[in-house]
C-alpha positions, 0 to 999 in steps of 0.5 A: 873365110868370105863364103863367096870367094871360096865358093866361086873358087869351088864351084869353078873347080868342080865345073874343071875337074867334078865334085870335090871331096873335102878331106876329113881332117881340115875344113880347107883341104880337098881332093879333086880328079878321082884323087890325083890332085890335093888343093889347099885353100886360103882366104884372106881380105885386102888390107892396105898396101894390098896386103893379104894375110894367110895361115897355113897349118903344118898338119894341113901342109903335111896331108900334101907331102908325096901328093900332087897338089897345090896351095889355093891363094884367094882374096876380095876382087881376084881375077884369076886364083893363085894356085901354086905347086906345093913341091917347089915350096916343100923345102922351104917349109921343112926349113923353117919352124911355124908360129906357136899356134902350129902355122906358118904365117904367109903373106900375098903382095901385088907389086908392079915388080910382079907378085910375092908370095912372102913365108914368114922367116923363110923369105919373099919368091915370086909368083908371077907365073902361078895365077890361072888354072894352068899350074892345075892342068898340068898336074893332074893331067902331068903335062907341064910346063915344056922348059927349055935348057936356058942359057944366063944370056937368055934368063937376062933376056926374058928378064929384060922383056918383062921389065919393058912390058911392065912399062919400065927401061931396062938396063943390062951391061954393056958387055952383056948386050950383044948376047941377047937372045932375041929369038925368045922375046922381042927386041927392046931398047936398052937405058944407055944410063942408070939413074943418079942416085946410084952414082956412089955405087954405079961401078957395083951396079953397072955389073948387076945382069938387069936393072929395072928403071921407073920411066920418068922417074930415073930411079931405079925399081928392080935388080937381078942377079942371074945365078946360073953357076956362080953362087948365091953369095955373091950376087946377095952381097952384091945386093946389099952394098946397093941396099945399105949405101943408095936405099929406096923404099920400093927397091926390089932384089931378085936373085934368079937361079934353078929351083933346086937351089931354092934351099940354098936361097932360104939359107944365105938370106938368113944370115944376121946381115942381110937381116940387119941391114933389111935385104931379107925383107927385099929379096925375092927368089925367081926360078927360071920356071917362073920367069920363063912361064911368067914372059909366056903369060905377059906376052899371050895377054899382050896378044889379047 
């Protein structure tokens, strides 16, 4: 591990919770805050494509079982850390076997459809609304994140927000339109086309809860399928006849439901299909958590 992101990260984090107390059993495991929080800290460089690439080791993973705790993701020119709650991803590494050196091997990407968090076999999530010290706040001092009861109408409307702050056009179907909740983000104006390179499939694609589109370009960058009641299944098939028959190399799926179907995610996007035809390696999972946090920091940065 690069000594000065780790010790920048360190020293911050002493300055926030006192002295951290290094567990005997790891070289990156820590305890902070009289031993109410567990922080787990990654290095790795910037490769191409903005890549990182991490190690995560199952006997360090499972020092954080029954803990409130958090994955650390740092990396060279890192503006803020990545520090993601170890809970929301415990079933995903139950689920799925480490590498024969005894880690699960995971990956970072900064793409300008929002930043992934990819484990290796289990899948790519979204991780958006995890940089800054908040996720850490909230644990130790057991506040959180107030999450309002949201509505499918309203997931596709901070979904769509994102999308406009980000600097693409948006396009939700028509039928859809007139339940936007513009009491939760402000008002945009939707893509009254897509582009037409999806004109062999636009019966599937005009049905698909948002779509974001590259402004200028007229191609398409994003897809989501809100996942409020109906199941995960349907909206992965939906996305693959769009992967197989008008593929781009920078499209991104999202299936976008609660967290306590991410298990269920991990699972149907295992299936030999999705993995033949590639969709396993462009879908992300977005918990409405995520999305919801993700619009609160878009927004607050924008009033900055």
């Amino acid at each position: 591990m690069a000594k000065p992101e780790k010790e920048l990260f360190l020293d911050a984090l002493t300055k926030r919770f006192g002295l951290p107390r290094k567990l005997e059993s790891s070289q990156s495991l820590f305890e902070i805050a009289d031993g109410r929080a567990r922080v787990y800290v990654r290095y790795s460089k910037k490769h191409q494509r903005n890549r990182t690439f991490y190690g995560l080791r199952q006997t360090d993973l499972r020092q954080l079982e029954g803990y409130p705790s958090v994955l650390c993701f740092l990396w060279d020119g890192q503006k803020e850390p990545l520090l993601i709650p170890f809970s929301e991803f415990e079933e995903v590494f139950n689920a799925v076997r480490p590498a024969t050196d005894g880690q699960f091997k995971a990956q970072v990407y900064e793409e300008a459809q929002g930043t992934e968090l990819y484990i290796a076999t289990a899948g790519r999530f979204n991780v958006e609304s995890y940089f800054g010290w908040q996720p850490l706040d909230d644990l130790i001092h057991d506040s959180g994140l107030t999450l309002p009861d949201l509505t499918h109408s309203q997931v596709q409307t901070l979904l769509g927000a994102i999308g406009m702050r980000k600097g693409f056009d948006v396009w939700v179907p028509q039928n859809d339109r007139a339940r936007m909740d513009w009491s939760i983000a402000t008002p945009f104006a939707f893509a009254e086309s897509l582009p037409i390179s999806l004109n062999p499939i636009r019966d599937i694609v005009e049905e698909i809860d948002v779509v974001w589109v590259e402004r200028g370009a007229a191609t398409a960058r994003a897809f989501f399928e809100v996942e409020h009641s109906t199941p995960i299944y349907s909206g992965l098939l939906r996305f693959n006849d769009v992967n197989i028959l008008a593929p781009m190399s920078d499209m991104k799926f999202g299936i976008v439901c609660a967290e306590e179907r991410r298990g269920v995610f991990v699972r149907q996007l295992s299936r030999p299909t999705f993995r033949a035809s590639g969709l396993s390696d462009r879908c992300l999972f977005f918990e409405y958590r995520n999305v919801f946090g993700w619009h609160q920091r878009l927004y607050a940065r924008g009033k900055e």
